[in-house]
C-alpha positions in Angstrom: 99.2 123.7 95.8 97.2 122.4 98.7 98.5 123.6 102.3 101.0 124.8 100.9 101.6 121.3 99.1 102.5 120.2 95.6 99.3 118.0 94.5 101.0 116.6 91.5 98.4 115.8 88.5 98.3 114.5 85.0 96.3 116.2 82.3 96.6 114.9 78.9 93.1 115.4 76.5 91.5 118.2 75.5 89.6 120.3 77.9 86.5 119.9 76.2 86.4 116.0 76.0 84.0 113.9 78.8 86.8 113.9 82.0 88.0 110.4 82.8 89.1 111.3 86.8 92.1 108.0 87.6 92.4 107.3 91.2 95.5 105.1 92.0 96.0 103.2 95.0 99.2 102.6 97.8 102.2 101.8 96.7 101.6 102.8 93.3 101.0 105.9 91.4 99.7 107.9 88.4 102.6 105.9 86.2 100.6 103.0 86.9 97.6 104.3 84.5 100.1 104.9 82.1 98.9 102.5 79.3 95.4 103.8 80.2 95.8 107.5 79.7 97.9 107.4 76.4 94.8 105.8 74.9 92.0 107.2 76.5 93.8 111.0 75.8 92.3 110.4 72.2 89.2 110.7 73.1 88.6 112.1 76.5 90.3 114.7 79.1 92.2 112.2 81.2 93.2 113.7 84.9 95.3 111.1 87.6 96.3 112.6 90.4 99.1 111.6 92.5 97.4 111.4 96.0 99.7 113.8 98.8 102.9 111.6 99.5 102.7 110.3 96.4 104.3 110.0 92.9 105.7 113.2 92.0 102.8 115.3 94.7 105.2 116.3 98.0 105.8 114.4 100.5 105.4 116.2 103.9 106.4 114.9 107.0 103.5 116.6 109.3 101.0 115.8 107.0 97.7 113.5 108.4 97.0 111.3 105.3 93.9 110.2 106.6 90.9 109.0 104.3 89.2 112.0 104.2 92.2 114.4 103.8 92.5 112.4 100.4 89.0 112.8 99.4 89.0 116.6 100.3 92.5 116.4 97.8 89.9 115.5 95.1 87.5 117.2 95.8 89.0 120.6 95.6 90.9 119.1 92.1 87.2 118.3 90.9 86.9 122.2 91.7 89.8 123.9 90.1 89.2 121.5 86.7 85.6 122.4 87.0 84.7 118.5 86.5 81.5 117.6 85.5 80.0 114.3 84.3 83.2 112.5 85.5 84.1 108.5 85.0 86.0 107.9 88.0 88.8 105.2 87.0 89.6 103.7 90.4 92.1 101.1 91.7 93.0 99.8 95.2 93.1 103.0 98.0 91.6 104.8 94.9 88.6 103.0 95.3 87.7 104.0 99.0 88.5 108.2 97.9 87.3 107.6 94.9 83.8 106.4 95.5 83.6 108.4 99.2 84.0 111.6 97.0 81.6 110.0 94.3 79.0 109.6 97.0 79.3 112.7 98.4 78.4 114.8 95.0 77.2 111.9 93.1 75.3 114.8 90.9 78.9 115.3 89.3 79.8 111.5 88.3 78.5 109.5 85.8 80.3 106.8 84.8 82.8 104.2 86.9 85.2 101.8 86.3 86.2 99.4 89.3 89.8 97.7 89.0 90.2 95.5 92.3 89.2 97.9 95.2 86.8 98.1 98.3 84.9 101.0 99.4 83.3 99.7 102.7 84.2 98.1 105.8 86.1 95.0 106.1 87.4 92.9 109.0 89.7 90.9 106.7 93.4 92.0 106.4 96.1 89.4 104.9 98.9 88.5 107.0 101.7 90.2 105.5 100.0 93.4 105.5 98.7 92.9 109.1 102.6 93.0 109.9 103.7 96.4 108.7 101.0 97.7 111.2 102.9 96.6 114.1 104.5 99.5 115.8 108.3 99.9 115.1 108.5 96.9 112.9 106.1 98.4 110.5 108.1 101.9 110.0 111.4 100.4 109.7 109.8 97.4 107.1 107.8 99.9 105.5 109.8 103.0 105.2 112.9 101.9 106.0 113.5 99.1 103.9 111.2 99.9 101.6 109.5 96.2 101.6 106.4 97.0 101.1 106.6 98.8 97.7 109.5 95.9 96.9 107.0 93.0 97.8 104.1 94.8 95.7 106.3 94.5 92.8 106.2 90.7 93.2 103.2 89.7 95.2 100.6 92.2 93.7 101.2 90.3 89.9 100.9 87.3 88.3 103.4 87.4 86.0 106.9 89.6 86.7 106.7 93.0 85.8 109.0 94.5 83.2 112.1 95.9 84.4 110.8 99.3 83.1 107.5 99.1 85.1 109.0 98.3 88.2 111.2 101.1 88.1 108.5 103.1 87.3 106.5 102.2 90.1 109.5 102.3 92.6 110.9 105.7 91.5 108.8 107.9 93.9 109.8 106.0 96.9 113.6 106.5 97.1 114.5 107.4 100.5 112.8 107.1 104.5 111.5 110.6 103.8 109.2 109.5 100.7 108.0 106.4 101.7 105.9 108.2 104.7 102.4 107.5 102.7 103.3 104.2 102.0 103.0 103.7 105.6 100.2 105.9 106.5 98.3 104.3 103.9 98.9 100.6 105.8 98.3 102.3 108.9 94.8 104.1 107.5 93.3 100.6 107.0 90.5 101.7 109.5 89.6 98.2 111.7 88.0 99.1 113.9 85.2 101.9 115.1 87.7 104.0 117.0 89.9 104.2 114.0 90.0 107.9 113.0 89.1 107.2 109.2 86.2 104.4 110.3 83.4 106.8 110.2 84.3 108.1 107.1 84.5 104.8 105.5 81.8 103.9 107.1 79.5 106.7 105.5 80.5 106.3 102.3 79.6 102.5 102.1 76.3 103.9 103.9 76.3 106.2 100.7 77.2 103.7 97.7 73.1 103.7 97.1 73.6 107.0 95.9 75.4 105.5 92.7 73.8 102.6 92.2 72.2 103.6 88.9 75.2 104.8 87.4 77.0 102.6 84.5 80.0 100.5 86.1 82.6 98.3 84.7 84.4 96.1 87.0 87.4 94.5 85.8 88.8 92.1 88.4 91.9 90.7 88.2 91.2 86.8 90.3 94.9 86.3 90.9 94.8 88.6 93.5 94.9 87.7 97.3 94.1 90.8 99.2 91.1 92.2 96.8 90.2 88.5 96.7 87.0 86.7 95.0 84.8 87.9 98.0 85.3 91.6 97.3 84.1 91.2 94.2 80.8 89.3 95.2 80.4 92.4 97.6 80.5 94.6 94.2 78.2 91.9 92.4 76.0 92.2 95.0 76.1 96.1 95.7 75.8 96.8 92.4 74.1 94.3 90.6 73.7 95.9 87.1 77.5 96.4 86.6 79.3 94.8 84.0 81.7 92.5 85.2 85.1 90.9 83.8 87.7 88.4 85.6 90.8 87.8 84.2 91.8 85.1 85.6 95.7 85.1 85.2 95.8 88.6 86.2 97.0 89.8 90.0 96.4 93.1 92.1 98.2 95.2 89.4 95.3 94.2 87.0 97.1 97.1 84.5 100.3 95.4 84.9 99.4 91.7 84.2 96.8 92.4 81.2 96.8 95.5 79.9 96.2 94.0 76.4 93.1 93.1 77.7 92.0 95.2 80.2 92.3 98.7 78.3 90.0 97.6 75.2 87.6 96.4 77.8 87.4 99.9 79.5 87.9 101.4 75.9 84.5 99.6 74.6 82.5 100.2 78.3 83.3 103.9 77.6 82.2 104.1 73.6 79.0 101.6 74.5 77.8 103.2 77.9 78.9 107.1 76.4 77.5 109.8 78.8 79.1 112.2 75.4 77.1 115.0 74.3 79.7 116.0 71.5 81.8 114.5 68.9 85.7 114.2 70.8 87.8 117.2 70.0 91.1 116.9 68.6 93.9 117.2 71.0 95.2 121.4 70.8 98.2 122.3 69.9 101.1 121.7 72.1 99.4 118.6 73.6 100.5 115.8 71.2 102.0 112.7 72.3 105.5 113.0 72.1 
């Protein structure tokens, strides 16, 4: 509970295993690092959390959603879990809390892996998301209709999505009521300096120095066309010493359009670049896959 809040999580591994910390984005959820965490369970201890608003976390009405009310979310998880020596998996909105809370104790992270994300300042915003910013249209598109989680479900892959993925990904997002991050996320896109989140963003990008030294693998899905080519070159050239894959037939859902790909590349980043001090432990009773 946080403020008297359900902050939904998944925890699949054992305890004792390196912590693999999967940070999704807006309009998706932890399902989306589905294929993701039923490998990496194996061998790590895999936590997603469903940021507040989101997936199967509550959805309060009154709540600010703001930036840095997401990154205090994780944070405090970081906390309870008692993480240390963290790979932060992070993907679209993840990417901004993600590396914010990463730059704030980077003592505690050791290891990242990027899936089409930003985590600094941008004055470039698509078209069709520019739109579900524009007062009254943008509530009744976005929560109303539910057109922005619909549209994500087409325009955020390459290829169409299984039937069962995008029920998956829709499930949360039933009703006016839980679609309210789904806007505020939209609405959070800070564009300015007298946005309330811009000086937040704007420290962390101020702050991505901090990690610089830090093993990253970026895997970039080039079919995408709001995390575009020239977010990646800002990652290139922010962190030049990552390891960097494109997959070119692949969209914003990166996960989506090539898992078979994508999840032995993170696989093999992880067992090459290994921040493990210990053999992995078995999985304890009770915790099997089903």
């Amino acid at each position: 509970m946080i403020d008297d809040s359900r902050y939904h999580f998944v925890d699949e591994g054992n305890s004792k295993n390196p912590p693999v910390l999967m940070l999704h984005g807006n309009p998706t959820w932890s399902f989306y690092y589905r294929r993701l965490i039923t490998v990496l369970r194996e061998t790590h201890h895999v936590i997603a959390p469903d940021h507040m608003g989101c997936g199967l976390s509550d959805k309060p009405q009154g709540y600010p959603y703001g930036l840095s009310d997401h990154m205090k979310n994780v944070e405090k998880l970081i906390e309870y879990l008692d993480l240390k020596r963290i790979t932060l998996v992070c993907h679209d909105w993840g990417g901004a809390i993600g590396m914010g809370v990463a730059t704030r104790m980077p003592d505690l992270f050791n290891r990242f892996v990027i899936f089409n994300t930003a985590a600094w300042r941008s004055t470039r915003m698509p078209k069709r998301i520019a739109v579900c910013r524009i007062p009254f249209f943008g509530p009744l598109a976005v929560r109303g209709l539910n057109s922005f989680a619909l549209a994500a479900t087409r325009m955020a892959v390459a290829r169409p999505l299984e039937k069962s993925a995008k029920t998956g990904l829709l499930w949360p997002y039933n009703s006016w009521k839980n679609r309210i991050a789904i806007l505020r996320f939209v609405q959070d896109i800070p564009m300015n300096p007298s946005h309330p989140s811009y000086d937040c963003l704007k420290e962390t990008e101020r702050l991505l120095y901090r990690l610089r030294s830090k093993p990253m693998k970026i895997c970039w899905g080039m079919k995408d066309w709001c995390f575009d080519g020239v977010f990646l070159q800002q990652w290139r050239k922010r962190f030049p010493e990552a390891s960097i894959s494109e997959f070119p037939n692949a969209g914003h859902y990166i996960l989506e359009d090539a898992h078979e790909t994508v999840v032995p590349a993170v696989q093999d980043f992880l067992k090459r670049v290994g921040n493990e001090r210990q053999s992995p432990q078995p999985l304890p009773a009770g915790k099997a896959p089903p």
